[in-house]
Each structure stands twice: as C-alpha cells, then as structure tokens.
N, C-alpha and C positions, 0 to 999 in steps of 0.2 A: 355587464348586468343590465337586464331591460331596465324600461324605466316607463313610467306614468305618472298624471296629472291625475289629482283627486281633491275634489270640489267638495268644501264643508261649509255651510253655512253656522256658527256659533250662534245665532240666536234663535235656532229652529230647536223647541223643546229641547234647551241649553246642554242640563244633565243627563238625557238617555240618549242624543244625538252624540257627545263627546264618548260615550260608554261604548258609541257603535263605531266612531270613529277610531277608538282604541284599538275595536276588535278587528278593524279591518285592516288597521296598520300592520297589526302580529302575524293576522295572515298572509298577507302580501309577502312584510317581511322577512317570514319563515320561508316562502317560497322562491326567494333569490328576488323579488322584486323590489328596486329603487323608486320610493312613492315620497314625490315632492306634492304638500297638501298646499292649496289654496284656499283663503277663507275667503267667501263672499261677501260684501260690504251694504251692498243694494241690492232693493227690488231688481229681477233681472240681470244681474251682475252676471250670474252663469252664462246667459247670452253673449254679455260685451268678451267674458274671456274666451271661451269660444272662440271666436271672432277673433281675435286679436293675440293669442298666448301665440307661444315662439315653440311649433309643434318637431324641432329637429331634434334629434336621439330622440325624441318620448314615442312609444309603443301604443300608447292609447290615454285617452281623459276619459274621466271616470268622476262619478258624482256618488256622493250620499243622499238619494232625495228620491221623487215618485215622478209621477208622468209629467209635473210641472217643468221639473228640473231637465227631465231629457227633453221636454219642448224644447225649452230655452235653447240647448247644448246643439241641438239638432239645427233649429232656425241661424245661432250665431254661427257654424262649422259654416253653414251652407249660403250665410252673404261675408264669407272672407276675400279681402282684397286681393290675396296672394292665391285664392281657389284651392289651397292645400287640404288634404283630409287626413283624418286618423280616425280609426276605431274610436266607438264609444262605450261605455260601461257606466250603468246605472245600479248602486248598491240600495236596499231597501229602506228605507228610511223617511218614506212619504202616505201619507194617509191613501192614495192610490196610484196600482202599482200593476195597470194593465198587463203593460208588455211582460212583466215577470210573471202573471197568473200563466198566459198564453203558456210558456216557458214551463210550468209549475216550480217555479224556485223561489220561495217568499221567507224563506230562514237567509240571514245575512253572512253567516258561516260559507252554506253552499253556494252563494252567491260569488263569495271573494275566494272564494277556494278555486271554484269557475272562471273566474277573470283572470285570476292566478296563472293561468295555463295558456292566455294568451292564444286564444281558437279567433280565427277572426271568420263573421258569418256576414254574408250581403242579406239586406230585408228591403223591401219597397217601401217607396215614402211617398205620400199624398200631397200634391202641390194644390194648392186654393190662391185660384187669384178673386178678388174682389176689392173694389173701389180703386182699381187702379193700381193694388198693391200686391206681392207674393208671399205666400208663409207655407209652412209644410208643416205637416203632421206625420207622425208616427203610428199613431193610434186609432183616434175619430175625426169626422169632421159633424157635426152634429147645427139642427136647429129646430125649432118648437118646442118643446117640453125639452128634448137635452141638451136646449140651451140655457132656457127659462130655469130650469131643474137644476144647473149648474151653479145661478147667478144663488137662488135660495142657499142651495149648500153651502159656499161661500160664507152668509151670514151665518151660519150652523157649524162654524168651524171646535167649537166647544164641545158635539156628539164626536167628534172622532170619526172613524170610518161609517158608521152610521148615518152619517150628513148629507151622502149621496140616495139611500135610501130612503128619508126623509124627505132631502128635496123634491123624489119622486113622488112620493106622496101626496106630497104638496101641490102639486101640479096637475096630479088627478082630481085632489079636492076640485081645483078650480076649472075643469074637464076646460081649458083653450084649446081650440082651432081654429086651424087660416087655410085661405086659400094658398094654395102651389103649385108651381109648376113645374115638375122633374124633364129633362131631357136628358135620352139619352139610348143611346145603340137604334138611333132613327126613331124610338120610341118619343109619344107627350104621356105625361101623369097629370093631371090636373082635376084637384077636388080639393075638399077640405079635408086637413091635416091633421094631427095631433103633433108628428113629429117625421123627423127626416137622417137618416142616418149615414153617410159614407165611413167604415169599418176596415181597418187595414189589422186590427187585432180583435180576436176573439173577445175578448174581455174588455168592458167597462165599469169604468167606478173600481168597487171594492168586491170581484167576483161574479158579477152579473156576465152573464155570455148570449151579450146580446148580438153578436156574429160567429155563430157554434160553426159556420161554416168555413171561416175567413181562415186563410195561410198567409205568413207573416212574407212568403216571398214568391207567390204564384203568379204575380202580374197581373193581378184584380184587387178591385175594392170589393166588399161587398154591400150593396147600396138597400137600404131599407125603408121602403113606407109606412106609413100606418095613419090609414086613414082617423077620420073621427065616428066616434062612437059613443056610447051611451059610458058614466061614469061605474057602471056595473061592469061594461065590458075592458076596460082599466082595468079595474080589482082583480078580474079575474087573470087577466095578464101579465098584471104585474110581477108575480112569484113566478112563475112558468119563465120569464129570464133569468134568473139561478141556473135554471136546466136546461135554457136554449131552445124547450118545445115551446113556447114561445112563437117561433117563427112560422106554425103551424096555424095560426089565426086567421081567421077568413077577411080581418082590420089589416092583416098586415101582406103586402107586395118585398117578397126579398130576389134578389137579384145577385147579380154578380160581373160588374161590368168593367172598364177602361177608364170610366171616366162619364161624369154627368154637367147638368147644369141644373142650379134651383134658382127660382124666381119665386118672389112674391109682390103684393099689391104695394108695400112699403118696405122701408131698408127693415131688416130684422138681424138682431145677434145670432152669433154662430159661438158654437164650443167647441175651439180646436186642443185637442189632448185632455181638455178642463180647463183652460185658459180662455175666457170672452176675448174674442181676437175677430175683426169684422166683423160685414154684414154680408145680409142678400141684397143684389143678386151677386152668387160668386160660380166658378166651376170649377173642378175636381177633376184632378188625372191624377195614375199611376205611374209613375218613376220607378220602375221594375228596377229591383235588386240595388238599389241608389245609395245606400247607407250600410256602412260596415259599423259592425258590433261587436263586442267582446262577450260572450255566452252560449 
C-alpha cells in the first residue's frame, strides 16, 4: 500500500484545521493510501522535517497549509544532507494558496482526491542567492511594495485572505519608491521603482494574477517592473491584477527571462512565497523542472 507524510500543524485555526485534517485522512484512506500525520511543533518545523524525515517506502510528504508551508517543505527537501527527494503535496489549508489557484483546485476534496492518485509532475523552482546565502521559491520572488505589502499583511493577520489586499492598499496610500537596478538577458533597468517581481506562478496572494503569463514548468520566470507613478495611477491598477490586464500598463516592463539580478542603493527586504527571507542585492535563476509534485 503507498504511503505518505502529511504535515498538520494543531495550532493553526485548532477547530477547522483538525475538521480538514479529518477530511483528508477519509480521503486518502478510502483511496488505499497509508498516511502517517506529523504535527508540527515550531515555527518552521515543516522546514527541519523536510530536511530530516526518513523518506524510504513513503511516496510523497504532503502538508495541510498555503504557500508558507510549501516554502518551508521546498527549502528543507532541498538542503538535505542525504540529497534524497520526494514528491510534494500541499492540501488547502492556508490564507494563500498561489500554486493551487495556478492549478484551479482550492476545494480540499479535489485536492486530496488528486494526490490520492499519486501523478507525480516536475515544476521549476527559483534559486535566490543573496548575502551569501541560497533559498528557493516556488512561487515569487518579490521587493518594494511586494515586499513592504507583505510585511503589512502579516500584522493584518485578523482580515483573513483579505490582508493581502489590504496590505496593498496600504502601500499605495504611501505611493514608495526606490531606485533599482534590474539586469538581465544583457539588458540594465534602472529608475525609480514601486516594485519588482520574479513570478514562477501565475497567481499571488489570494487570486490576484499578477503573471497571467507565467507556466509553472517552461524554463522562465517571469520578471516584472513597475516603475513609479502618481498614486492615481496605483488605483487604477490595482484591480486590473484580478484579471492580469494589468500587465498592459505603460508603469509596467513584463518580461520573460532565465534569470535576473536586482540591486538597490541599500539592503532591502525581499518576499519569498510570502515569507520576509533576505535582502538586496540578490539574483534569480531558473532550475527548469527541479521539483516533483503531487497534482
């Protein structure tokens, strides 16, 4: 009988996370799948197990959680001492849940019903090195406002999926920009920013499809400017990423490359998946088809 690892954190919204954890054990289990659950302890803990679980007979690790949780699972798989890999499976259960929109699977049924069936798919993963160090993302590599944007929602953890939204918000009220510097495919970008985006998924936050053009395994990021503007011309773009036209702004430079480099005048935060994870300056490549998945 397969078998899999699936990751619960018990103190994540205690009552509707054990109600989802019920539901995925029924499904699995109906489906001939052996699901040994691990509960998280710590901040991070999905990282260390990652890293460290004893992945022989298991088929795949699998979490109940949003783009956090597959950060972590991602980053810990890929500094194991032994280099061993296994498919990964992220069930819905986190305020955002990029890679599932990309996917459109956001019911937790269809979700484990999917993983149930044990498909395993290669997707590109984004390497960032900065200050000396490496992490990868899944999702975004994000700074200026989607970073700044990020740090806000965080303290807005009370709106619920709405917090990303608001963060944005927030960050037009206060229209910042900085100077940057993009390299990249021989190309310099250099002006004042609002924000800066490397995109390995369509979707950010809770919906917004701020890379309508990004494929989760083509062997590109897609890399996004946006220069500064008046806080008029914000508003008006703000809504237009729901629908991705958006990208048609004369503020905005979208791309499609390999791999970049950003510089700024001082170290600045970056938002990897939604996780404040370094600074600038850092650069960004593609790791074509690097990560196997279950969905």
């Amino acid at each position: 009988m397969p078998k899999v690892y699936l990751l619960f954190n018990p103190k994540s919204g205690i009552h509707r996370t054990r109600m989802l954890l019920e539901t995925s054990l029924k499904i699995l289990t109906d489906k001939n799948i052996e699901v040994e659950v691990v509960e998280t302890e710590y901040p991070r803990h999905a990282f260390d197990l990652a890293r460290t679980l004893d992945f022989n007979g298991f088929e795949g690790l699998c979490a109940l959680g949003g783009d956090g949780t597959m950060h972590e699972m991602v980053n810990g798989l890929l500094n194991r001492e032994d280099s061993k890999r296994i498919p990964l499976g992220i069930l819905p259960a986190g305020t955002g849940n990029s890679y599932l929109y990309d996917r459109n699977m956001l019911e937790l049924s269809t979700v484990a019903e999917k993983i149930s069936e044990l498909n395993v798919q290669d997707i590109d993963l984004l390497q960032v090195d900065t200050q000396g160090t490496t992490h990868y993302s899944f999702n975004i590599v994000g700074w200026g406002m989607m970073a700044q944007g990020n740090v806000t929602a965080e303290k807005l953890r009370w709106l619920g999926k709405r917090r990303y939204d608001a963060g944005a918000l927030w960050e037009i009220a206060k229209l910042d920009a900085y100077r940057a510097k993009v390299k990249t495919n021989g190309e310099v970008y250099e002006y004042d920013m609002h924000f800066v985006l490397g995109a390995n998924t369509i979707h950010t936050g809770t919906g917004m499809k701020m890379a309508p053009r990004a494929v989760l395994n083509d062997g590109l990021l897609d890399l996004i400017l946006v220069r500064a503007g008046t806080r008029l011309d914000l508003l008006k773009l703000f809504p237009r990423i729901f629908s991705g036209e958006h990208i048609h702004s004369p503020l905005l430079q979208y791309l499609q490359v390999k791999e970049f480099e950003l510089e700024t005048k001082s170290e600045m935060i970056l938002n990897l998946d939604g996780e404040t994870i370094g600074t600038t300056p850092c650069r960004v490549k593609v790791l074509p088809n690097d990560l196997q998945v279950l969905l």
